[in-house]
PDB file of N, CA, C and O in Angstrom:
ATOM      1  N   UNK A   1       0.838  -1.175   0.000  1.00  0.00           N
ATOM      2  CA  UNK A   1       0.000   0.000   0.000  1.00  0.00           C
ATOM      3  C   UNK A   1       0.885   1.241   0.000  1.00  0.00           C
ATOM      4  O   UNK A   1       1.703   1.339   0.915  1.00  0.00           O
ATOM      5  N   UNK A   2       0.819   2.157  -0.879  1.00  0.00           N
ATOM      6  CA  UNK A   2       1.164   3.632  -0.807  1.00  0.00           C
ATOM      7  C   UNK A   2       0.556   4.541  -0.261  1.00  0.00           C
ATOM      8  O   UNK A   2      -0.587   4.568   0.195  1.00  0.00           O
ATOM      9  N   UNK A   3       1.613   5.569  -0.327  1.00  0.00           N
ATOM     10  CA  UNK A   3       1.029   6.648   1.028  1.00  0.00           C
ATOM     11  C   UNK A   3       1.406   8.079   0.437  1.00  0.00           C
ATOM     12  O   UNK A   3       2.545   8.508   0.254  1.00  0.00           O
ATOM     13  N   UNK A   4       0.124   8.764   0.162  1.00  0.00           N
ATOM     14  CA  UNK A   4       0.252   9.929  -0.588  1.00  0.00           C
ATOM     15  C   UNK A   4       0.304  10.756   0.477  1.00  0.00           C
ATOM     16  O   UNK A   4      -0.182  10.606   1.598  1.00  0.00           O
ATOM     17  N   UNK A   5       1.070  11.830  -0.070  1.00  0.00           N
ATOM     18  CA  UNK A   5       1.339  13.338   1.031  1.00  0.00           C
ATOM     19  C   UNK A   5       0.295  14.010   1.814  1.00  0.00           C
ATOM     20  O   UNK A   5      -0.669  13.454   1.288  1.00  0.00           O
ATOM     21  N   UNK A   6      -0.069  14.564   2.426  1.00  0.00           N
ATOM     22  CA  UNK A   6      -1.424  15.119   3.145  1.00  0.00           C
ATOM     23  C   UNK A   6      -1.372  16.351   2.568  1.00  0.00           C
ATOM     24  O   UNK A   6      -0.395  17.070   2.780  1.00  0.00           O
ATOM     25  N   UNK A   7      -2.640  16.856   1.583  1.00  0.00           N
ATOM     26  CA  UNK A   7      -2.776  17.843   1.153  1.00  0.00           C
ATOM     27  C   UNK A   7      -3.974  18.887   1.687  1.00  0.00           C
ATOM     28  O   UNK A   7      -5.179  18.964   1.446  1.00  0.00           O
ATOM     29  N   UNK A   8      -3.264  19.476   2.337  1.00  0.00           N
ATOM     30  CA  UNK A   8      -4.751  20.684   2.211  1.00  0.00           C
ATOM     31  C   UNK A   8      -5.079  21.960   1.675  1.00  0.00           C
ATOM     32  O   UNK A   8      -4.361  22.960   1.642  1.00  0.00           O
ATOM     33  N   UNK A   9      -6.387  21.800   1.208  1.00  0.00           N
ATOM     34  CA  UNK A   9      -6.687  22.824   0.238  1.00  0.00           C
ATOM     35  C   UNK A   9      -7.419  24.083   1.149  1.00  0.00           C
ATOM     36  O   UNK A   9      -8.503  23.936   1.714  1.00  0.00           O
ATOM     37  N   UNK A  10      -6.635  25.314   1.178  1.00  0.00           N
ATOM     38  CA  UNK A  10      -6.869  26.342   1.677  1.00  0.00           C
ATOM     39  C   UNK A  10      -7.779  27.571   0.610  1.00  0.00           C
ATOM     40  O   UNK A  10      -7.234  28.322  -0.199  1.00  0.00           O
ATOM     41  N   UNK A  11      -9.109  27.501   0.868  1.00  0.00           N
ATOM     42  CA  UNK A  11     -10.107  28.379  -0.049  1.00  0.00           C
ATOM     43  C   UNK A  11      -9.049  29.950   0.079  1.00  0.00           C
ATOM     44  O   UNK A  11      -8.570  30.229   1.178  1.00  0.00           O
ATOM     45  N   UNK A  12      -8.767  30.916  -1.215  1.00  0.00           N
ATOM     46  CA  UNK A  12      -8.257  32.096  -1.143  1.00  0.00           C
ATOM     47  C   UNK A  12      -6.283  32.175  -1.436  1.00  0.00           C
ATOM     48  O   UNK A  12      -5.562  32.974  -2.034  1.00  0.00           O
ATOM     49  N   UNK A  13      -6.057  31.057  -0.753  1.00  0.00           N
ATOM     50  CA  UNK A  13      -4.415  30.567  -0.701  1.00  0.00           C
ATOM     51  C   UNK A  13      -3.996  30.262  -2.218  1.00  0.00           C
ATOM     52  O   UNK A  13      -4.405  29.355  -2.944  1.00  0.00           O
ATOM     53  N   UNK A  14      -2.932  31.417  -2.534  1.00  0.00           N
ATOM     54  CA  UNK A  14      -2.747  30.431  -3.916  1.00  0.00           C
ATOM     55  C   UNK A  14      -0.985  30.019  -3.629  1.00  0.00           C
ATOM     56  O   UNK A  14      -0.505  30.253  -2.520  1.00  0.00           O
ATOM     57  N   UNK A  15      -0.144  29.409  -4.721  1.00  0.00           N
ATOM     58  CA  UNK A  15       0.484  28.398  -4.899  1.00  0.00           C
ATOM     59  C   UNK A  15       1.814  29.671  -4.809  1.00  0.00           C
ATOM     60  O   UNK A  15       1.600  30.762  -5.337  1.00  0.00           O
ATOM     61  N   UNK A  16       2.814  29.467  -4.280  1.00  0.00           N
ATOM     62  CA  UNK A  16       3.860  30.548  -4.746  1.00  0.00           C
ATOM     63  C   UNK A  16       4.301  30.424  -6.167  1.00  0.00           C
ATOM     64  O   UNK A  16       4.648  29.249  -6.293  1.00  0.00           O
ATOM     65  N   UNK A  17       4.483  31.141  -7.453  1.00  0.00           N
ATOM     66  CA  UNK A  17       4.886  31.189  -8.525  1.00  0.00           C
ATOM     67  C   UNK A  17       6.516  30.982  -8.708  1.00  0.00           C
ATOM     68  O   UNK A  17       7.031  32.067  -8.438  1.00  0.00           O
ATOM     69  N   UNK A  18       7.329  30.205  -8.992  1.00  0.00           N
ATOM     70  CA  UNK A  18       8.340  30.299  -9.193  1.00  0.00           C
ATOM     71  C   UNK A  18       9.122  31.395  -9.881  1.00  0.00           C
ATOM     72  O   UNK A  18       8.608  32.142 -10.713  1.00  0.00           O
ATOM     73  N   UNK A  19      10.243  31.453  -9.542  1.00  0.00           N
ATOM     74  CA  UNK A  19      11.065  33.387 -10.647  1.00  0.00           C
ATOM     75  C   UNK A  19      10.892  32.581 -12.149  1.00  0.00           C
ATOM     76  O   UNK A  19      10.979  31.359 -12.267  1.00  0.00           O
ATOM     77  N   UNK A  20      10.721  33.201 -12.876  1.00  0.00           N
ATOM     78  CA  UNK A  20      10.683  32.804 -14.461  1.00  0.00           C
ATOM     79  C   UNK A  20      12.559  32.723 -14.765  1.00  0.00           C
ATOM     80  O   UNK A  20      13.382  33.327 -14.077  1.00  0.00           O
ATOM     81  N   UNK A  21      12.805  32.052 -15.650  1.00  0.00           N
ATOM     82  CA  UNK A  21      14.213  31.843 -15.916  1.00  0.00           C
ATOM     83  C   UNK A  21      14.818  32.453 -16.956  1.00  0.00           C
ATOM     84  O   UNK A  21      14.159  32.569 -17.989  1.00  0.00           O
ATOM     85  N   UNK A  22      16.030  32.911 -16.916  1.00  0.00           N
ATOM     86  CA  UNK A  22      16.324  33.686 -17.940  1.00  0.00           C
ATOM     87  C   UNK A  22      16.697  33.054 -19.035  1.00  0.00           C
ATOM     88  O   UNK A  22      16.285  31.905 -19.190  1.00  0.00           O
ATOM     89  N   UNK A  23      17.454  33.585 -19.918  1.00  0.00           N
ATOM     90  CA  UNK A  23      17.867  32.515 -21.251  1.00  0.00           C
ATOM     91  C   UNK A  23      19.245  31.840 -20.944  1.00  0.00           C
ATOM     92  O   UNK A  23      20.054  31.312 -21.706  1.00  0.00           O
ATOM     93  N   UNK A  24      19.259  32.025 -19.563  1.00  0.00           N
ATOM     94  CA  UNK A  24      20.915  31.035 -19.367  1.00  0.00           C
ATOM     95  C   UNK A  24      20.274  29.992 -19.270  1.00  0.00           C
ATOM     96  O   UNK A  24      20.817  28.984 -19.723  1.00  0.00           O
ATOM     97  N   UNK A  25      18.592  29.831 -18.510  1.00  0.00           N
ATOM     98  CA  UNK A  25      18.382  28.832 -17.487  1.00  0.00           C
ATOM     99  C   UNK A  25      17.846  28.697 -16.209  1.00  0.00           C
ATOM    100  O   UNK A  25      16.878  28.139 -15.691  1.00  0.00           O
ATOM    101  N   UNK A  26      19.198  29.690 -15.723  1.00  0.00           N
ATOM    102  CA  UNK A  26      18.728  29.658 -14.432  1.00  0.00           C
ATOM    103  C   UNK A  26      17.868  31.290 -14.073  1.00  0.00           C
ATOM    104  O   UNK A  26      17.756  32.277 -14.800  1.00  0.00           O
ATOM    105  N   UNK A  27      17.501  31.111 -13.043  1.00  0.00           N
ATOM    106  CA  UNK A  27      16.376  31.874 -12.370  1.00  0.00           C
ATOM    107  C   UNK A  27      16.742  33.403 -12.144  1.00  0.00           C
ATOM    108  O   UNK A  27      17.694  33.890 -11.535  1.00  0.00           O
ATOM    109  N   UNK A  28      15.884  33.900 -12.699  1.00  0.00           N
ATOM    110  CA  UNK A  28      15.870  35.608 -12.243  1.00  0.00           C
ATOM    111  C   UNK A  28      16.117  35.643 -10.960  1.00  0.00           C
ATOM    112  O   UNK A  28      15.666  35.052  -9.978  1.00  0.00           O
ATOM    113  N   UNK A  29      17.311  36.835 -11.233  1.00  0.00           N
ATOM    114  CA  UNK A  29      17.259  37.863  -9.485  1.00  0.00           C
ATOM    115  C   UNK A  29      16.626  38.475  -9.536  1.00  0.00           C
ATOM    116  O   UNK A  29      16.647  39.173 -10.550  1.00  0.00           O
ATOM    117  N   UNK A  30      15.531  38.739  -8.497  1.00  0.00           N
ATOM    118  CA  UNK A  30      14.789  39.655  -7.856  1.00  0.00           C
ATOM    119  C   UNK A  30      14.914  40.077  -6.673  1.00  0.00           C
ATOM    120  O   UNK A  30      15.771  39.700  -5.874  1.00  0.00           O
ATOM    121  N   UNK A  31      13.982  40.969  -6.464  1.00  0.00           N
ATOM    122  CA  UNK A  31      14.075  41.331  -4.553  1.00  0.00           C
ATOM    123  C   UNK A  31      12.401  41.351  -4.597  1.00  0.00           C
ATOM    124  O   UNK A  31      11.513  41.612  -5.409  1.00  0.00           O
ATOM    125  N   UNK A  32      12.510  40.987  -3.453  1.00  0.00           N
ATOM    126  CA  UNK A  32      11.062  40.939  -2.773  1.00  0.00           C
ATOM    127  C   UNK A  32      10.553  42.569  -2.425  1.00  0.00           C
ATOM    128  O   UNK A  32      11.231  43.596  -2.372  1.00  0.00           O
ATOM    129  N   UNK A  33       9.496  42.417  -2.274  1.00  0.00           N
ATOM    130  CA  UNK A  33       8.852  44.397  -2.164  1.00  0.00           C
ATOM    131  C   UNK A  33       7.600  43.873  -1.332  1.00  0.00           C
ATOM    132  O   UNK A  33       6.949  42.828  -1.301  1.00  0.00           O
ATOM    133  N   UNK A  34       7.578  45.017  -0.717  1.00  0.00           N
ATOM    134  CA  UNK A  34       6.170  45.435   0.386  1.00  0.00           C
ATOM    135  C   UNK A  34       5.416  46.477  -0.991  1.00  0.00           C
ATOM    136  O   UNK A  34       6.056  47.423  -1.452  1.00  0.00           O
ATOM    137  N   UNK A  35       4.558  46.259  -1.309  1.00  0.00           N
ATOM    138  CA  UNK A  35       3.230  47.712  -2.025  1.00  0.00           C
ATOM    139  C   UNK A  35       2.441  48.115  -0.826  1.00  0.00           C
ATOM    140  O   UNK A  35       1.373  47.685  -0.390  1.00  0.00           O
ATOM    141  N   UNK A  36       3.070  48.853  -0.497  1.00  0.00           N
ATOM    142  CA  UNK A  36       1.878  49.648   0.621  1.00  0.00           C
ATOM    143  C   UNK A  36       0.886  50.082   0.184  1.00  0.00           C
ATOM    144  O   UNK A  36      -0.055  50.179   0.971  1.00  0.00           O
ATOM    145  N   UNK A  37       0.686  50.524  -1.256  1.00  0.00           N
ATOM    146  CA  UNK A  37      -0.437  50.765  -1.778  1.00  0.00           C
ATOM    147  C   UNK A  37      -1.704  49.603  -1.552  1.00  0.00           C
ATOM    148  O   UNK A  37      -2.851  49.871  -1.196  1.00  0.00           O
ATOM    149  N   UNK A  38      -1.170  48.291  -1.855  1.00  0.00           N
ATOM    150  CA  UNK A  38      -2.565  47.045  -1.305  1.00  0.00           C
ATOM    151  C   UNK A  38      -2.322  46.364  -0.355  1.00  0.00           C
ATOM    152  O   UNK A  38      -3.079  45.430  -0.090  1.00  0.00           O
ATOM    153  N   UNK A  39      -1.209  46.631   0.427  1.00  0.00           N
ATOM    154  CA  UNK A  39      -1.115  45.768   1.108  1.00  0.00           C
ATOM    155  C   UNK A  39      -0.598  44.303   1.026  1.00  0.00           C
ATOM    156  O   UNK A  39      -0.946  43.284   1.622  1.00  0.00           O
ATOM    157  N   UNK A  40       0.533  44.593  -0.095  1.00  0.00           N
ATOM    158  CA  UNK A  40       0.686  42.738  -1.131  1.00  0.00           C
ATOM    159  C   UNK A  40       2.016  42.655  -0.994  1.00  0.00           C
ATOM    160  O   UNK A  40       2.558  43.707  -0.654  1.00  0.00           O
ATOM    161  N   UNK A  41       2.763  41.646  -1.169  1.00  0.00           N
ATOM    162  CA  UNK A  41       4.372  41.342  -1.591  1.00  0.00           C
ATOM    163  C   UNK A  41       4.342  41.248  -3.212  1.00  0.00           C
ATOM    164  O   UNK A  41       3.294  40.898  -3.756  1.00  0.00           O
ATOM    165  N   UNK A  42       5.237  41.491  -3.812  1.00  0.00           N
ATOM    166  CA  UNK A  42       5.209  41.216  -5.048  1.00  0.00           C
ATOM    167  C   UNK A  42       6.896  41.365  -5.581  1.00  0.00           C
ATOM    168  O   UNK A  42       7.389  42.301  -4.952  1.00  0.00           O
ATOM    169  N   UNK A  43       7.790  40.819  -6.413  1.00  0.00           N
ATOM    170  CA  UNK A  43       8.752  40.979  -7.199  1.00  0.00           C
ATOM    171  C   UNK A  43       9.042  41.788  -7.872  1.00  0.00           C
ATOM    172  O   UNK A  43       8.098  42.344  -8.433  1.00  0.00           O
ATOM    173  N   UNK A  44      10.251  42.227  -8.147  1.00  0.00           N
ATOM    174  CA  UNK A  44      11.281  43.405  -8.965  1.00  0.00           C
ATOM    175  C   UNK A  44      12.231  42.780  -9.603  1.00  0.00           C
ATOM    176  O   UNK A  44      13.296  42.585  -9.018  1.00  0.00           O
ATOM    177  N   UNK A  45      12.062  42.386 -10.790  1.00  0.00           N
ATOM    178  CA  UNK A  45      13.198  41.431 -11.591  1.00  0.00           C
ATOM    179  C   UNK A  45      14.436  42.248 -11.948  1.00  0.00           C
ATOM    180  O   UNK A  45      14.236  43.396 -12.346  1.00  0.00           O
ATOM    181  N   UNK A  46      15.531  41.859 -11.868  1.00  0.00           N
ATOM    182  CA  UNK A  46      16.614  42.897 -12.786  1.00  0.00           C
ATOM    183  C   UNK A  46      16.451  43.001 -14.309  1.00  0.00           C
ATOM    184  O   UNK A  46      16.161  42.173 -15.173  1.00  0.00           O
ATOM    185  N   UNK A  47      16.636  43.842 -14.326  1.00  0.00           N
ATOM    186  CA  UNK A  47      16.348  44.190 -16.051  1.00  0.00           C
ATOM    187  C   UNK A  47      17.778  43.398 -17.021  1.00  0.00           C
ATOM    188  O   UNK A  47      18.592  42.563 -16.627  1.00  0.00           O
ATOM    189  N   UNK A  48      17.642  44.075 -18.410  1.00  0.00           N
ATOM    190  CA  UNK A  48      18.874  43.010 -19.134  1.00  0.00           C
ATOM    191  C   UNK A  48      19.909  43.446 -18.921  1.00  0.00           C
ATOM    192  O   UNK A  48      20.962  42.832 -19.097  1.00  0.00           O
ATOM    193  N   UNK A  49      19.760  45.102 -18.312  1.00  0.00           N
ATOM    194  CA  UNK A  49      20.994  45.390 -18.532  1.00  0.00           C
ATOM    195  C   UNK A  49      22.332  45.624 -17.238  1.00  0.00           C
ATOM    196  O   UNK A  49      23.509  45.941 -17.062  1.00  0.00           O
ATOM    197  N   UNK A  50      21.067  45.187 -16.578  1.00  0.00           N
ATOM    198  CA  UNK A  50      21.801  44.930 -14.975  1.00  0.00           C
ATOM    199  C   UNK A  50      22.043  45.909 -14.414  1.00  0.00           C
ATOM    200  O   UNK A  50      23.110  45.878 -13.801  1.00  0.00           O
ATOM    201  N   UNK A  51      21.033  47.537 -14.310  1.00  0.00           N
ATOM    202  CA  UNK A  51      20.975  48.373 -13.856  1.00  0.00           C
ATOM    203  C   UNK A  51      20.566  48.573 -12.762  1.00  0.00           C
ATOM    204  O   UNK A  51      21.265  49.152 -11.930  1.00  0.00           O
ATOM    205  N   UNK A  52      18.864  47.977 -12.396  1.00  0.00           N
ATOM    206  CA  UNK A  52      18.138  48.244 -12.393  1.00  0.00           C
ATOM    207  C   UNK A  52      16.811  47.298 -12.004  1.00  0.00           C
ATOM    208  O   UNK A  52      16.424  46.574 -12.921  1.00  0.00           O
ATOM    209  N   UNK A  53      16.154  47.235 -10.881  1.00  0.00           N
ATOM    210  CA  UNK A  53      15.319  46.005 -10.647  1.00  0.00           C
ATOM    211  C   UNK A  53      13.727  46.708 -10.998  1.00  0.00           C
ATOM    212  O   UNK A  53      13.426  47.835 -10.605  1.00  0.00           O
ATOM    213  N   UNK A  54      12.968  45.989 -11.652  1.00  0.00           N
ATOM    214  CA  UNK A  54      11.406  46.540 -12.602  1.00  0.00           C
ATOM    215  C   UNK A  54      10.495  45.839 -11.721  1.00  0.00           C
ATOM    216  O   UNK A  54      10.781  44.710 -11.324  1.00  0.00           O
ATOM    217  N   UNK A  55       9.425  46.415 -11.385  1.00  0.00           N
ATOM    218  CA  UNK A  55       8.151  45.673 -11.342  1.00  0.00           C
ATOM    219  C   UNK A  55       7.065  46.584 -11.090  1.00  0.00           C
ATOM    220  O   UNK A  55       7.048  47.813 -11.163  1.00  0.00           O
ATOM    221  N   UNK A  56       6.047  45.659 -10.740  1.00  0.00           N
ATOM    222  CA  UNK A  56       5.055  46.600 -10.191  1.00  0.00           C
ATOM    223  C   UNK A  56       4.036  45.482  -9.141  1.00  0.00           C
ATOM    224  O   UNK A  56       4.181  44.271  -8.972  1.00  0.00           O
ATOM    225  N   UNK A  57       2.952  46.460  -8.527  1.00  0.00           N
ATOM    226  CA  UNK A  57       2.122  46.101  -7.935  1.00  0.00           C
ATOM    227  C   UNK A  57       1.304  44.965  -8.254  1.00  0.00           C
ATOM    228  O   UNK A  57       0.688  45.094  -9.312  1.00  0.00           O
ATOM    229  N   UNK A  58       1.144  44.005  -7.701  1.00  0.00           N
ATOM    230  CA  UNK A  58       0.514  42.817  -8.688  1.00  0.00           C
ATOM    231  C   UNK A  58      -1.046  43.111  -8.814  1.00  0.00           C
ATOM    232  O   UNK A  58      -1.783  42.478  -9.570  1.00  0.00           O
ATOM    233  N   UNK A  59      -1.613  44.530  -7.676  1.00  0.00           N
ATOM    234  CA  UNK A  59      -2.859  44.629  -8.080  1.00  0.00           C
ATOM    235  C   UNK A  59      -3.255  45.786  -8.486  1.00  0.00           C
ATOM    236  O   UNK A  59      -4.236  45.915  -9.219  1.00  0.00           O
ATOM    237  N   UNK A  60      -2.462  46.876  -8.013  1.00  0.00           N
ATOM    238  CA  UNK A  60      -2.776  47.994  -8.833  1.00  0.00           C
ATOM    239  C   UNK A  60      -1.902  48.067  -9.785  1.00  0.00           C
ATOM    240  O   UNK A  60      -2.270  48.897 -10.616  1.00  0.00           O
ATOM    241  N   UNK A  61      -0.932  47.590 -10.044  1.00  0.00           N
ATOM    242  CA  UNK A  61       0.147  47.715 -11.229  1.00  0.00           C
ATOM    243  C   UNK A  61       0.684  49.129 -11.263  1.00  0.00           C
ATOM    244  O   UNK A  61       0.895  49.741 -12.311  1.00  0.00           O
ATOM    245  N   UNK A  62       0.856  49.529 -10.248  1.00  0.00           N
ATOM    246  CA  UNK A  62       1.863  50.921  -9.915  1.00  0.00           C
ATOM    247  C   UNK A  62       3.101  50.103 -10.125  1.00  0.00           C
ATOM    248  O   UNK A  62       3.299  48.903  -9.935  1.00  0.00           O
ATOM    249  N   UNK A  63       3.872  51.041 -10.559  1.00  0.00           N
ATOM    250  CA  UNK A  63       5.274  50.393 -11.047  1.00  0.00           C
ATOM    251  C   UNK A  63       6.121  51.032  -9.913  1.00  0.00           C
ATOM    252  O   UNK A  63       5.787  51.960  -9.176  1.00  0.00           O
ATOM    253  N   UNK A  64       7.287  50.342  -9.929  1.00  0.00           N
ATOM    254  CA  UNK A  64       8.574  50.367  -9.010  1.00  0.00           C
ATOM    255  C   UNK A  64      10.118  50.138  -9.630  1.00  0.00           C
ATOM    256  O   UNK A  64      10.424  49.169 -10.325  1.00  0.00           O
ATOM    257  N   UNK A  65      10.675  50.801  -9.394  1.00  0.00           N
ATOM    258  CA  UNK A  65      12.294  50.702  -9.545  1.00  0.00           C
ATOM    259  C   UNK A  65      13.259  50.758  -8.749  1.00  0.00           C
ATOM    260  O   UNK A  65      13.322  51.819  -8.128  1.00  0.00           O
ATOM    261  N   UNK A  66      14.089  49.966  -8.517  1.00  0.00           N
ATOM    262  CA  UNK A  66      15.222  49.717  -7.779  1.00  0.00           C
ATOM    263  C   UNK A  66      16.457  50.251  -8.531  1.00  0.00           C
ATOM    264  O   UNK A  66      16.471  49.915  -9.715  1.00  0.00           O
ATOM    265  N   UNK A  67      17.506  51.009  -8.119  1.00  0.00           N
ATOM    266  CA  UNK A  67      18.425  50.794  -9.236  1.00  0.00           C
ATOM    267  C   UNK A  67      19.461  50.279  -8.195  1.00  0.00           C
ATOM    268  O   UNK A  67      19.381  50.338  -6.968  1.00  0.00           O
ATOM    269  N   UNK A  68      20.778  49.591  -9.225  1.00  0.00           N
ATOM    270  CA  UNK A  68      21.699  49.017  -9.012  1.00  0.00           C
ATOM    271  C   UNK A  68      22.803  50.049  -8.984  1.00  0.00           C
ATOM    272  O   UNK A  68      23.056  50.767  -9.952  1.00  0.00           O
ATOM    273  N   UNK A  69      23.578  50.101  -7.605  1.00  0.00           N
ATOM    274  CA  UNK A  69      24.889  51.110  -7.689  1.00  0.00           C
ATOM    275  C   UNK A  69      26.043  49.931  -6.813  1.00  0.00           C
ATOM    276  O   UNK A  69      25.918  48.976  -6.047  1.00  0.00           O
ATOM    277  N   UNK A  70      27.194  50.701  -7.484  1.00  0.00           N
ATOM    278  CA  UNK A  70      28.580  49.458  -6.665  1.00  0.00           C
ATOM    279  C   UNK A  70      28.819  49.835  -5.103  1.00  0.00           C
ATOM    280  O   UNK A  70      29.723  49.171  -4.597  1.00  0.00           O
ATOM    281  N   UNK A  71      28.434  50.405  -4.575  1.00  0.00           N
ATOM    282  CA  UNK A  71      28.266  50.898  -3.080  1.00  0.00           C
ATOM    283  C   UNK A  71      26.596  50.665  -2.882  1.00  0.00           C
ATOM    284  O   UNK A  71      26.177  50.909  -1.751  1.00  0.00           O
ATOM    285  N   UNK A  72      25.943  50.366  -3.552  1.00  0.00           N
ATOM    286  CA  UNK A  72      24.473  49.410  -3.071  1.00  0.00           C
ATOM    287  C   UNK A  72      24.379  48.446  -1.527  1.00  0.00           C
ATOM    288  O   UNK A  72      25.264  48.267  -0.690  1.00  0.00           O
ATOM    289  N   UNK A  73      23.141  48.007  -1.550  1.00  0.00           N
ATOM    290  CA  UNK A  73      22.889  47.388  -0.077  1.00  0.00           C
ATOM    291  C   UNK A  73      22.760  45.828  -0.649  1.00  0.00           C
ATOM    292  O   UNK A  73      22.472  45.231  -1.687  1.00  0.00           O
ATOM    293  N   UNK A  74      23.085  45.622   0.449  1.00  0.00           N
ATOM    294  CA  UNK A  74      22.695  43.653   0.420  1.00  0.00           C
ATOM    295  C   UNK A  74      21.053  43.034   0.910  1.00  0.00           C
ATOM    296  O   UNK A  74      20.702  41.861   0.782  1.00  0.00           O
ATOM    297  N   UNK A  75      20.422  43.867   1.338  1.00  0.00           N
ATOM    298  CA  UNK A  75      19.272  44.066   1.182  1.00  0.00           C
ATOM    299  C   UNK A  75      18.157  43.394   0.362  1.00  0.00           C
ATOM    300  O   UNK A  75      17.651  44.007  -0.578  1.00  0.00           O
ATOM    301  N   UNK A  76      17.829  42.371   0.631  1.00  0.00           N
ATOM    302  CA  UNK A  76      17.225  41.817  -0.176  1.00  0.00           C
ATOM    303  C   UNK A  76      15.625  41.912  -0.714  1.00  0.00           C
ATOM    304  O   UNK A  76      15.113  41.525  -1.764  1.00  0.00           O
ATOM    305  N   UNK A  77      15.029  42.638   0.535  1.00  0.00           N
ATOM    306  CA  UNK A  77      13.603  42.587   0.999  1.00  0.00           C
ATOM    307  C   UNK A  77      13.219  44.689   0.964  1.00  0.00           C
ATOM    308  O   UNK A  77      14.065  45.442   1.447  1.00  0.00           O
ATOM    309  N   UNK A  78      12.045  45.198   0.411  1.00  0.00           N
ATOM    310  CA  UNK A  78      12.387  46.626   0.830  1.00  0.00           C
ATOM    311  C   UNK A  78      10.603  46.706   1.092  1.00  0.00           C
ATOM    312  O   UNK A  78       9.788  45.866   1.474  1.00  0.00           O
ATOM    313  N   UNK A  79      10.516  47.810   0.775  1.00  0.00           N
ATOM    314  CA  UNK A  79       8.890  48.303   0.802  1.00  0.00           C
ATOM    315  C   UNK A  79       8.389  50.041  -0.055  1.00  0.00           C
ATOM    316  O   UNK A  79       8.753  51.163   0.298  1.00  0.00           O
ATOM    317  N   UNK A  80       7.694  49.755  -0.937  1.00  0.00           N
ATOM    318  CA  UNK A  80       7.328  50.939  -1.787  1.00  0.00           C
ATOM    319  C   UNK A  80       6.295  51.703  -1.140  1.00  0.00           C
ATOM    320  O   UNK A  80       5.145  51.265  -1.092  1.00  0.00           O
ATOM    321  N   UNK A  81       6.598  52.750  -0.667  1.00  0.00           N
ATOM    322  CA  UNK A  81       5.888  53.926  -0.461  1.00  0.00           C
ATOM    323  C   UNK A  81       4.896  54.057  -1.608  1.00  0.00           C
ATOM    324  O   UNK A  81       5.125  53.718  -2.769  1.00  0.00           O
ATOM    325  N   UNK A  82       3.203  54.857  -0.914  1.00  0.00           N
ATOM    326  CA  UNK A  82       2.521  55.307  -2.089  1.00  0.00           C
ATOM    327  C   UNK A  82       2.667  56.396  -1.744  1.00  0.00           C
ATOM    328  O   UNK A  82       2.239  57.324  -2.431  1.00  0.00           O
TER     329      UNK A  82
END
């Protein structure tokens, strides 16, 4: 007899999305973000040219920018002011 994993299904809960991968393969850098505007977490991918981290609000779609400097923070996690 087999023994399947215990799953529970949480009504509202969705699945975490994995980072999409770049054309090496491996996985986008991002940083994680607070939108104070809804109240949500959402991602800031680096752009191509490695300036610069893009995203926006996953529900109002207010956009956000991070930029990249060589005296920058290690900082992984921040939060966008509205």
């Amino acid at each position: 007899m087999t023994s399947s994993p215990d799953i529970v299904d949480i009504p509202g809960l969705r699945r975490p999305t994995p980072a999409p991968e770049s054309k090496t393969g491996k996985p986008r850098q991002f940083l994680s973000i607070w939108f104070r505007c809804c109240h949500v977490y959402g991602r800031l991918y680096k752009n191509a040219s490695q300036t610069s981290y893009n995203g926006g609000c996953p529900r109002c779609a207010t956009r956000a920018r991070v930029m990249i400097r060589p005296d920058g923070t290690t900082r992984r996690c921040f939060q966008a002011l509205s």
